[in-house]
C-alpha positions as CSV (number, residue, x, y, z in Angstrom):
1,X,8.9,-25.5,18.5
2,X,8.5,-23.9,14.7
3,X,4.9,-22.9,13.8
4,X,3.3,-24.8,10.9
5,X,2.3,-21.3,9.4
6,X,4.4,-20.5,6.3
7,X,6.0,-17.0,6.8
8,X,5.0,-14.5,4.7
9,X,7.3,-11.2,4.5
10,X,6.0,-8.1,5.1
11,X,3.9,-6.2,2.8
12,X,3.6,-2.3,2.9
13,X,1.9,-0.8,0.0
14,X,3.0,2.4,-1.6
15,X,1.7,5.1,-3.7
16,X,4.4,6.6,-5.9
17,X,4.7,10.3,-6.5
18,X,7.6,12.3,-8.3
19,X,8.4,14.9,-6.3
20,X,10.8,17.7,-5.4
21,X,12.4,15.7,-2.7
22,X,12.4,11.9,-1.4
23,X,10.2,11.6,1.6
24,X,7.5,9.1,2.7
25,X,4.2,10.1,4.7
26,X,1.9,7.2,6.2
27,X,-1.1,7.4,5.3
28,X,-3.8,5.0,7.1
29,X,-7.6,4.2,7.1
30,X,-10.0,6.0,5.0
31,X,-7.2,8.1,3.6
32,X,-5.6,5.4,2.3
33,X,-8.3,3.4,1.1
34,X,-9.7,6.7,-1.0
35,X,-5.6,6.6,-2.0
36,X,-5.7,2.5,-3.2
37,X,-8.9,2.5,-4.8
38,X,-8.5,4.7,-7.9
39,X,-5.9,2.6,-9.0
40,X,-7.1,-1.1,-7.6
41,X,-8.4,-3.2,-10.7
42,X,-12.3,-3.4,-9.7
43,X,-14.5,-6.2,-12.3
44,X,-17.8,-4.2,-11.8
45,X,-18.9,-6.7,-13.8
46,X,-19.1,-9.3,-11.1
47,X,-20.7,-8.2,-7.9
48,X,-19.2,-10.9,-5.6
49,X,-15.6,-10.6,-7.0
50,X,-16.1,-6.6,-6.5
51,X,-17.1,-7.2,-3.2
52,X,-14.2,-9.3,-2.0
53,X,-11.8,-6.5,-3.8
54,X,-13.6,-3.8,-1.6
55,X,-13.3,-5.8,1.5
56,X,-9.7,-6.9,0.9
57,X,-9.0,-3.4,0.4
58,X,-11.2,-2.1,3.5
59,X,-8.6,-5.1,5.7
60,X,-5.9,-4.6,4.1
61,X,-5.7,-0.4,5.1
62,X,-6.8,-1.1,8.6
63,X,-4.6,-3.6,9.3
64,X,-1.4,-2.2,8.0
65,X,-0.3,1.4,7.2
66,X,0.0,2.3,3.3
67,X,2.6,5.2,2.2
68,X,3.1,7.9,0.1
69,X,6.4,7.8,-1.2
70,X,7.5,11.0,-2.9
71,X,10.7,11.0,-4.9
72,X,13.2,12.2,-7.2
73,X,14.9,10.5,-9.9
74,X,18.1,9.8,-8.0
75,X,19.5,6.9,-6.4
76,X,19.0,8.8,-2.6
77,X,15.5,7.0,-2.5
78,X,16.6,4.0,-1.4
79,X,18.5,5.6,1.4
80,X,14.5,7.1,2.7
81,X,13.4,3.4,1.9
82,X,15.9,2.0,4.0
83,X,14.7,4.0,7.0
84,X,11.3,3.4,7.6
């Protein structure tokens, strides 16, 4: 029996870096939310839609991990991609 849930793939957000070398470190809870907010677009303008952003952002980094993703220019990135 199929569930009547769509499938949704999964989603692991990164924070991109150029770096020396291609590596990937995972960063999790308050790191990564003081990582996602600086560049998360934030309507201060509107308290209740800067409230849901806040809390999406608060679920979102304690339900999944986030990652830093350091890399050079080179194709070899999608090789450290590949292996996570």
């Amino acid at each position: 029996m199929e569930s009547s849930q769509p499938r949704v793939p999964s989603v692991q957000p990164f924070l991109i870096h150029h770096g020396s070398e291609n590596r990937i470190k995972e960063v999790r809870g308050r790191d990564a939310l003081e990582r996602i907010l600086p560049v998360t677009s934030i309507p201060l303008h509107d308290s209740k839609a800067t409230e849901k952003i806040l809390n999406f952002c608060d679920r979102l980094v304690s339900r999944i991990p986030a990652y830093d993703l350091h890399f050079r220019q080179d194709v070899e990135v999608a090789n450290v991609l590949r292996n996570l």
